[in-house]
C-alpha positions in Angstrom: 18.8 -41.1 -46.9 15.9 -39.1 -48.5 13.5 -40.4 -45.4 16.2 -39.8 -42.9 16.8 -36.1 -43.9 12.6 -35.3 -44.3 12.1 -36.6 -40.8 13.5 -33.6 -38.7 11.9 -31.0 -41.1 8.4 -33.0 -40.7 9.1 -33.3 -37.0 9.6 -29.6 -37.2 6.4 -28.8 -39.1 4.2 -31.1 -36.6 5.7 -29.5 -34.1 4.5 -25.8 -35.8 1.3 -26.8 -36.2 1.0 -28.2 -32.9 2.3 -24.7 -31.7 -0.3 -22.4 -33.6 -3.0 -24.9 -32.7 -2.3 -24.2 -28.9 -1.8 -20.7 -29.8 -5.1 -20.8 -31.8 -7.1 -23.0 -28.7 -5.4 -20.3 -25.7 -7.0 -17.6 -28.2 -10.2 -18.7 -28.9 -10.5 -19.6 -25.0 -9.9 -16.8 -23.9 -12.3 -14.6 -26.4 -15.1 -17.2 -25.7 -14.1 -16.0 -21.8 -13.9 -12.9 -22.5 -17.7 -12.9 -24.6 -18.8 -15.1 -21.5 -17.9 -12.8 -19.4 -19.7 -10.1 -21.3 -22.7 -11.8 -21.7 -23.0 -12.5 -18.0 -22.4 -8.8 -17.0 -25.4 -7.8 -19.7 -27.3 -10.6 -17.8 -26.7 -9.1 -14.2 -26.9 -5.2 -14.4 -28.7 -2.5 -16.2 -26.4 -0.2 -16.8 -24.8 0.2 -19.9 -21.0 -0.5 -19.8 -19.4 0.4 -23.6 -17.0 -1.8 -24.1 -14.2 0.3 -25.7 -14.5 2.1 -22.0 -14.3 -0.9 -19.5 -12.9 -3.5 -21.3 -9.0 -4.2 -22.2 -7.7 -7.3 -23.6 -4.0 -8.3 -25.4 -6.5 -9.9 -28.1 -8.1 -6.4 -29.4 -5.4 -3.9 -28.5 -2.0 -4.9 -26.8 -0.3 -1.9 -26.4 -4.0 -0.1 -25.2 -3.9 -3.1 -22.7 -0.4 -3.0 -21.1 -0.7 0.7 -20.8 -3.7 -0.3 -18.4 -2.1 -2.7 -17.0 0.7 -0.7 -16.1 -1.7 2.9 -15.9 -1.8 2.5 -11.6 0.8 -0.7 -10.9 3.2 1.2 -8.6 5.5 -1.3 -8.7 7.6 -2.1 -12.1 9.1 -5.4 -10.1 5.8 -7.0 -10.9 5.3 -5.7 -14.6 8.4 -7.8 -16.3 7.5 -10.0 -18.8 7.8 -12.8 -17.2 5.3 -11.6 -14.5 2.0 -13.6 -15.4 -0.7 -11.4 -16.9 -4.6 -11.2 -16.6 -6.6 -12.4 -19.4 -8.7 -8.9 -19.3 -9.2 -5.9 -17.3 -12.7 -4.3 -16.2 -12.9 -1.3 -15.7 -16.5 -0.6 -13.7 -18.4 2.3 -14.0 -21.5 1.4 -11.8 -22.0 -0.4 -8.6 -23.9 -2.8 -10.3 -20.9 -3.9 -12.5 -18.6 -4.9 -9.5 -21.8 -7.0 -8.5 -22.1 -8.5 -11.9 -18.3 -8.8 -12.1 -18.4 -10.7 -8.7 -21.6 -13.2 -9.9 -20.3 -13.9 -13.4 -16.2 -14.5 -11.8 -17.9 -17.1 -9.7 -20.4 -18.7 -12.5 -17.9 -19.0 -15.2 -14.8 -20.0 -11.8 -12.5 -17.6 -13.0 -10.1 -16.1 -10.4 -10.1 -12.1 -9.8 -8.0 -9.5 -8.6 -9.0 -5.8 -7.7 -7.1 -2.8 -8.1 -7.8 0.5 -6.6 -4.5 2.2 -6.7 -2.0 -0.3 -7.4 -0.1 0.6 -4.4 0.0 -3.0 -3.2 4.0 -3.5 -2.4 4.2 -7.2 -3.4 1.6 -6.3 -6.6 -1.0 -8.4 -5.1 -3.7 -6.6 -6.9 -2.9 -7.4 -10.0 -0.4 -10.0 -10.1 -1.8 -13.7 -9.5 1.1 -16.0 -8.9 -0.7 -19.0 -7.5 -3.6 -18.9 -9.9 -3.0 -20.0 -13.6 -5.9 -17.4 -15.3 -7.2 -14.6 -13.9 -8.9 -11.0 -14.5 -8.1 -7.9 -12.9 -11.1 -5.6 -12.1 -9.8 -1.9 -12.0 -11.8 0.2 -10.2 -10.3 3.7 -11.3 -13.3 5.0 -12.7 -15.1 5.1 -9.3 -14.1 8.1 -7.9 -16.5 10.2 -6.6 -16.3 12.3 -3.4 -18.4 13.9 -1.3 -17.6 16.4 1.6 -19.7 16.8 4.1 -18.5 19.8 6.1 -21.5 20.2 8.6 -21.7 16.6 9.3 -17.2 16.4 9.6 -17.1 13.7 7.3 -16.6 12.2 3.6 -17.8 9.6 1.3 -15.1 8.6 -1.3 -15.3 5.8 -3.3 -12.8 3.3 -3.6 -11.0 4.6 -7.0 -10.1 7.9 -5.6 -7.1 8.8 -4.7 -5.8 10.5 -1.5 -4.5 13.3 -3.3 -7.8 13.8 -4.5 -9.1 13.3 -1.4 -7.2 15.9 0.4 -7.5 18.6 -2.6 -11.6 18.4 -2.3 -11.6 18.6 1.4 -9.4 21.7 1.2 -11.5 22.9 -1.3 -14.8 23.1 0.7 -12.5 23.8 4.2 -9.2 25.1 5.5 -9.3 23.4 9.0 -10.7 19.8 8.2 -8.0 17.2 7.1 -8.0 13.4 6.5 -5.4 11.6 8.6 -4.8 8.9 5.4 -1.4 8.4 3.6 1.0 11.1 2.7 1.5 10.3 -0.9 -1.1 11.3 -3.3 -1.6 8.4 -5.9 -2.7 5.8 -3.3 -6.0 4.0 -3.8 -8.4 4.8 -1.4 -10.2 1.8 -1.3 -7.4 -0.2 -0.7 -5.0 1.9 1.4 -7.4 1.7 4.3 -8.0 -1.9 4.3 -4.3 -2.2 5.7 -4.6 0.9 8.3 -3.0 4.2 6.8 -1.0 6.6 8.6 0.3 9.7 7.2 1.8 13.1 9.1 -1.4 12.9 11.8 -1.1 9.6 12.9 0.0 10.8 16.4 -2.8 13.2 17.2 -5.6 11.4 15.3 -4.4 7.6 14.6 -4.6 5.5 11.6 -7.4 6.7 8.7 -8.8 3.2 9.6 -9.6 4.4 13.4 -11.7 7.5 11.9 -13.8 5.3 9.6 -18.1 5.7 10.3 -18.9 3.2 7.2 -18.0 1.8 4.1 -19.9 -0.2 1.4 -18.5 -3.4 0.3 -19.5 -5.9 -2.4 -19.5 -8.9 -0.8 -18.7 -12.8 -2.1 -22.6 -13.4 -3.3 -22.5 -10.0 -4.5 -24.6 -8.2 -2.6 -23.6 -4.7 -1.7 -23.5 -4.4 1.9 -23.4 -0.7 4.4 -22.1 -1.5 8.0 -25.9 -2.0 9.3 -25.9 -4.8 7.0 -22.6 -6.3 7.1 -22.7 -6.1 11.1 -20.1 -4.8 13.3 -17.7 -8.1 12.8 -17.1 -7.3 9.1 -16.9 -3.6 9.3 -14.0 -4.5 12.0 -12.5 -6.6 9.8 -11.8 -4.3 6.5 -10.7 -1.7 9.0 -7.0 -2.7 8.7 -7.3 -6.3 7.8 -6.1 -6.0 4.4 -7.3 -6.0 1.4 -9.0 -8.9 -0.8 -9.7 -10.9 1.3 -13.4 -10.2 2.7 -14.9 -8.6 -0.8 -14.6 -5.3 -2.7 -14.4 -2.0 -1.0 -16.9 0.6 -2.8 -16.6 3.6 -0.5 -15.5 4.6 3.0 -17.4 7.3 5.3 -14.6 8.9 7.0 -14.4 11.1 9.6 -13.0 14.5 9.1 -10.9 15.9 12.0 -10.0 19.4 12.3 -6.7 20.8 11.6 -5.1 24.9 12.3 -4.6 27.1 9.1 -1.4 27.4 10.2 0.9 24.5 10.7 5.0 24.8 10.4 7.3 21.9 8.6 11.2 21.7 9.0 13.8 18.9 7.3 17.0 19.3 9.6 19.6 16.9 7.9 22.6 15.4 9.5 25.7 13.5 8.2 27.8 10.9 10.1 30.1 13.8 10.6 27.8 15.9 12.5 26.7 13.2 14.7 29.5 10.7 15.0 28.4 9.2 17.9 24.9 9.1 17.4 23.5 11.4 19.9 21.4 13.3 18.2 19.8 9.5 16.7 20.1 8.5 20.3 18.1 11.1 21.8 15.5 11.3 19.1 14.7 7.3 20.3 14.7 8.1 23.7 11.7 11.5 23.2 9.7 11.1 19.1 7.5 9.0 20.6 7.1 11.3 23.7 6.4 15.0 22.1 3.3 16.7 22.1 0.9 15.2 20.0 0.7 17.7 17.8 4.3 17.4 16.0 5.4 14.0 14.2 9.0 14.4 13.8 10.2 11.4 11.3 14.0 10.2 10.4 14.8 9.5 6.7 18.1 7.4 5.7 19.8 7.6 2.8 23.2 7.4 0.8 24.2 11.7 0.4 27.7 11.7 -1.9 29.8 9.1 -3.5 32.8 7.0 -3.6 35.2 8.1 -0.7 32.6 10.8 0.1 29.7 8.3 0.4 27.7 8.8 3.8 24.6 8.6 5.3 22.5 11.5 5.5 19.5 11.4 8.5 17.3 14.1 7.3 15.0 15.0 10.5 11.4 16.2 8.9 8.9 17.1 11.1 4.9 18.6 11.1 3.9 20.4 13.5 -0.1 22.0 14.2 0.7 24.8 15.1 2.8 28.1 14.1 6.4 28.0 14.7 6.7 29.6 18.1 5.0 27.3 19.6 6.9 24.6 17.9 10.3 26.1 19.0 9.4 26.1 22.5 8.3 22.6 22.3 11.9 21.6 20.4 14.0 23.7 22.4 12.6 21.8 26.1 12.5 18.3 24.3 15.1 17.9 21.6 17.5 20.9 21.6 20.4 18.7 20.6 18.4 18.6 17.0 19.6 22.4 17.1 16.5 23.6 15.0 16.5 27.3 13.8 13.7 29.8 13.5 15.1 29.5 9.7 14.5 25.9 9.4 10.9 26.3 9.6 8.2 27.2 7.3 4.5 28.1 7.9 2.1 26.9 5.3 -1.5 25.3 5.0 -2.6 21.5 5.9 -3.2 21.1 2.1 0.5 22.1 1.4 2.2 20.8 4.2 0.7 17.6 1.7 2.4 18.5 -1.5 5.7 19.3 0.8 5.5 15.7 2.7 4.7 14.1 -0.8 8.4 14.7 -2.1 7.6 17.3 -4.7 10.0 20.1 -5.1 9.7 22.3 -1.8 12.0 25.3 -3.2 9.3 26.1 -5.9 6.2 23.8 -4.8 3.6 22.9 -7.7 -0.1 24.1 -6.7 -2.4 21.7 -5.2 -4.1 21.2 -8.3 -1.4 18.6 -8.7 -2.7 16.0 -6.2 -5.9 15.8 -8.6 -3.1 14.2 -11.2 -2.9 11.1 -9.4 0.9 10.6 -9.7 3.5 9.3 -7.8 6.4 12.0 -7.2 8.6 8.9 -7.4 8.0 7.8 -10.8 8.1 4.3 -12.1 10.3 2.4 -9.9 11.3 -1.1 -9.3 11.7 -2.1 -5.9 11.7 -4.3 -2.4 10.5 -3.5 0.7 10.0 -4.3 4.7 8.9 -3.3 7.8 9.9 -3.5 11.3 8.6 -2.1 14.8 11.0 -0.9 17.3 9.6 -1.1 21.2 13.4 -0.1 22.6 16.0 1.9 21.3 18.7 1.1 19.3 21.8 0.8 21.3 25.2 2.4 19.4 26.8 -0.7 18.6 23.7 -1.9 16.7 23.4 1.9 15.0 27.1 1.9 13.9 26.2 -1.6 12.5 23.0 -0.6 10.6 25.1 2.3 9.1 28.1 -0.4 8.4 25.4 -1.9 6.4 23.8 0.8 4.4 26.7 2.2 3.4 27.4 -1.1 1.0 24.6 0.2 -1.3 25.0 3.4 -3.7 21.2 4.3 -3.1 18.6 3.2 -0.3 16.3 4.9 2.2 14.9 3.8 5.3 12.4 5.6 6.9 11.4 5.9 11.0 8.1 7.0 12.1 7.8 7.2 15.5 4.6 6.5 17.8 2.9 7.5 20.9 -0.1 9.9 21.1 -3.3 8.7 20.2 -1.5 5.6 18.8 -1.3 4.7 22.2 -4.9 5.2 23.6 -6.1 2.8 21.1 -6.1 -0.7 22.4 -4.6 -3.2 19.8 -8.1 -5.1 19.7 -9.9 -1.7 18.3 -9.2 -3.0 14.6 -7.1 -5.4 13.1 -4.0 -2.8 13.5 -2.4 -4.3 16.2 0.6 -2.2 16.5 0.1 0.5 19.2 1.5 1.0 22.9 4.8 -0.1 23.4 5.9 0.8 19.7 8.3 3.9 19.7 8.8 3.8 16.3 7.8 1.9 12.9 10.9 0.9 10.2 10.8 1.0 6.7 13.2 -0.4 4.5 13.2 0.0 0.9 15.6 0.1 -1.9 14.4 0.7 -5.5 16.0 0.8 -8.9 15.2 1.5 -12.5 15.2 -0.7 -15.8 18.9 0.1 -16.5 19.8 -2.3 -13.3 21.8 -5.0 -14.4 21.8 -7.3 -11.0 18.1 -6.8 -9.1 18.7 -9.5 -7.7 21.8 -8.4 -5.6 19.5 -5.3 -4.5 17.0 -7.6 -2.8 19.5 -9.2 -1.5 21.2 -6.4 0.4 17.4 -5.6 1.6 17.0 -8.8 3.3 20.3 -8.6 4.6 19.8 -5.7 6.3 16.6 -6.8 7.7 18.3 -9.9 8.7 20.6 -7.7 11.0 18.0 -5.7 12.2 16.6 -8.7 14.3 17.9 -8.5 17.6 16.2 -4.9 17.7 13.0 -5.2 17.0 9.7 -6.4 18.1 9.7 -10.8 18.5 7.5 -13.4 18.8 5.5 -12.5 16.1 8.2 -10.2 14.4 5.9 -7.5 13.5 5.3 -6.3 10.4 3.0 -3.6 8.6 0.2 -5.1 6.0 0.3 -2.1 4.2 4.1 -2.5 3.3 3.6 -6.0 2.2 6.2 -9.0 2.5 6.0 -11.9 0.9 9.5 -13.2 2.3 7.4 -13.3 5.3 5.0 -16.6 4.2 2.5 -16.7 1.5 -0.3 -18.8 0.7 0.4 -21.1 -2.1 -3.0 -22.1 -3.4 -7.2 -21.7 -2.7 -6.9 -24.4 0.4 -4.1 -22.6 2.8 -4.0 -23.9 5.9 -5.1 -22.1 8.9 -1.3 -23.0 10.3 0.2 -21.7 6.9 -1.3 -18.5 7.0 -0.7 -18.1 10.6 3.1 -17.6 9.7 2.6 -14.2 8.0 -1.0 -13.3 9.8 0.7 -13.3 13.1 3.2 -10.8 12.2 0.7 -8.4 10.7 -2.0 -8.7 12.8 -1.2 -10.7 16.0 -3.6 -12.0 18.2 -6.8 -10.3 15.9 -5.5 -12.9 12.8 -7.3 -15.2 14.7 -10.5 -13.1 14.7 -9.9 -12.1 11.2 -9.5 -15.8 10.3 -13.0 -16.7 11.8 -14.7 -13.5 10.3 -13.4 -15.0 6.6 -14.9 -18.8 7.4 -18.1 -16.9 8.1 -18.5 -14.9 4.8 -16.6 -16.5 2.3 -15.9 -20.0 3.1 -15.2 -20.9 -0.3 -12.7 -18.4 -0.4 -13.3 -16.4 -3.3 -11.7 -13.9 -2.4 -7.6 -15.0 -2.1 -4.7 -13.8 -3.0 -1.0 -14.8 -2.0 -1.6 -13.2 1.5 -5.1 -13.2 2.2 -7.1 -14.6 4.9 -8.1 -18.1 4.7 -11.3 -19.5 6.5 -11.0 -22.5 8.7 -11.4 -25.6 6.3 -13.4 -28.5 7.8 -11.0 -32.0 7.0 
């Protein structure tokens, strides 16, 4: 009996000290990474990196790591605890220590990510799902800009944000502007990789079509301009996404000019104002066919509750210009809108930013608060796709859509129409393939906050909706936008993904250039060291 009863407790003590001695081995390995790691940086740069600066690890200070994990991820969804974590972040302060970073990841074959501004929708930039250990190098301390007002351009390195951006351009000039994202905490280095629009994407394209150069560290880690890299890589990071070609240092951008003056309006109508849709209907058939100089966009979402819930379609336009001019050009294209002299407000490029960002707009903060690199949203969790429209919804499919949005109690989808200079580019200009033929672009996104007891029912609903949205869409690829990334789409599932794997999700986000993009990668990182979940693979030879 006495041997009998001992057993299970000595089962249970091997099985303790089994269990501290992995502990103890997963510790040790990863310090003796970590110190490896180190020692190869001191080995490859000469400039001085202090430790209690750059590097964060759950072994010296947890809570100082996770709030560095989470100090840029823009996306909660992908900070849960059972989310897989790096082993460190590196934080670079030099040039030099990206290259070093790059050398020592390959030398000691541990997988990175890199962060800029954590914008990634799927958290690809600092989430590894397919790789069982791997660092995240955090490039938020590279952040310098540089203006250039004689020459109509900008250096900005890859950390900065757009709000910063915009908020040192306005500070040297009131008539140059930046035609990037709208929201102020996206990365710079990043956000361009995928394309970037914002409110002047119809008068002066994508951010990516008004780049002059970059500097990229590339997979040997060199540090390349576009003399060096050649014209087929500097075509390549220009809207082919992020991670997959090496690590964005800065971006030249052009500078285009902009009036002091421009005018905003947000004209918001229920179901009951437009029961039939034709005010929708009409803005189809003309957003992407106004002037240039006015992007008029549609926002969705839930307005009241219970057996007042409806859906309110708030119509919020930019317009160069002052608002004469702009009601001339509404009252001859889209009178059924009904805009009012009242409805519009005359204000700066600089704050039409801070208005379009989501901050309050009946006492706007000053545009000191782009420098605070913040999202006006929060911390949220949340799922989101993309569509492009090339006809107009019919009613029946509207009514339908509505049908559909109405099941949640919060969502928002957003249209952004097209035309203008998004249609003078051809779709072979950049990896951006989406251009004539596109009247507007769809996004869908639902988010939620930790107190949401079913998550799961919310991405649900999201793919439901995209599910019914098929028949009125683009086809064969279903196009999608890189920069709102998908992984319901396809994803790579390991370091060998097959050109035909890949082809799944690169065809819908890039077309016919994925397969330029594809031989760009086998050319300058065949081993694919740079990879993530949805990165471009080279062509493996079998």
């Amino acid at each position: 009996m006495t041997v009998s009863k001992l057993a299970p407790a000595a089962s249970f003590i091997s099985f303790l000290s089994v269990y501290f001695s992995f502990c103890s081995i997963i510790s040790v390995s990863s310090n003796s990474l970590q110190d490896d790691f180190i020692n190869c940086l001191n080995q490859n740069t000469n400039v001085h990196f202090p430790l209690d600066k750059t590097f964060f690890t759950p072994q010296r200070n947890a809570s100082l790591f996770i709030e560095v994990l989470k100090s840029t991820a823009q996306n909660q969804r992908y900070l849960t605890k059972s989310m897989p974590k790096p082993g460190f972040i590196f934080k670079p302060l030099h040039q030099s220590h990206v290259q070093a970073s790059i050398i020592c990841s390959k030398k000691l074959r541990i997988h990175l990510r890199v962060r800029s501004g954590g914008h990634d929708y799927e958290g690809v930039s600092y989430v590894s799902q397919i790789e069982t250990q791997f660092i995240i190098i955090d490039l938020s301390k590279l952040r310098q800009i540089d203006v250039d007002i004689e020459d109509s351009s900008v250096w900005v390195q890859a950390g900065a944000t757009t709000g910063e951006l915009y908020y040192r351009i306005s500070e040297k000039s009131k008539i140059h502007g930046c035609p990037a994202g709208i929201y102020p905490s996206l990365g710079i280095g990043g956000h361009i990789t995928g394309g970037a629009y914002g409110s002047l994407l119809r008068k002066y394209g994508l951010a990516a079509d008004n780049v002059l150069d970059a500097k990229i560290v590339d997979a040997n880690g060199k540090v390349l301009d576009r003399t060096a890299m050649g014209e087929d890589l500097f075509w390549a990071i220009r809207g082919g996404a992020g991670g997959s070609f090496g690590v964005i240092l800065a971006w030249k951008i052009k500078l285009v000019p902009v009036p002091q003056t421009l005018t905003v309006f947000t004209v918001t109508k229920t179901l009951d104002q437009d029961p039939g849709f034709k005010i929708l209907s009409k803005w189809q058939q003309v957003a992407d066919k106004l002037v240039e100089d006015l992007l008029l966009r549609v926002f969705f979402t839930i307005a009241g509750s219970n057996g007042n819930k409806t859906v309110a379609m708030s119509y919020i336009g930019q317009f160069l210009g002052e608002k004469g001019s702009l009601m001339e050009v509404m009252h001859k294209a889209f009178p059924e809108l009904g805009l009012t002299q009242k409805d519009c407000v005359e204000m700066s490029w600089i704050e039409s930013i801070i208005y379009a960002s989501g901050f309050p707009t009946s006492n706007p903060p000053p545009p000191e608060v782009l420098l605070e690199a913040k999202s006006p949203l929060g911390e949220v969790y949340f799922k989101a796709k993309s569509d492009f429209a090339k006809e107009p919804i019919p009613v029946l499919g509207l009514k339908g859509m509505i049908k559909k949005i109405l099941e949640e109690d919060a969502a928002l989808m957003i249209w952004t129409p097209y035309g203008g200079m998004m249609d003078k580019i051809p779709e072979s200009e950049i990896p951006f393939p989406h251009r004539r033929g596109t009247i507007f672009m769809i996004q869908y996104y639902r988010s939620w906050s930790d107190t949401e007891k079913r998550p799961d029912m919310r991405i649900k609903w999201i793919r439901e909706l995209y599910s019914y949205m098929t028949p009125y869409v683009s086809s064969n690829p279903r196009q999608a936008y890189v920069n709102y990334r998908d992984l319901d789409i396809g994803q790579n599932d390991n370091s060998k993904t097959s050109f035909k794997q890949a082809q799944v999700w690169g065809e819908k986000y890039f077309k016919d250039n994925f397969n330029r993009l594809v031989k760009i990668k086998t050319k300058i990182d065949p081993e694919n060291f740079f990879r993530h979940e949805q990165s471009i693979p080279p062509l493996y030879v079998s």
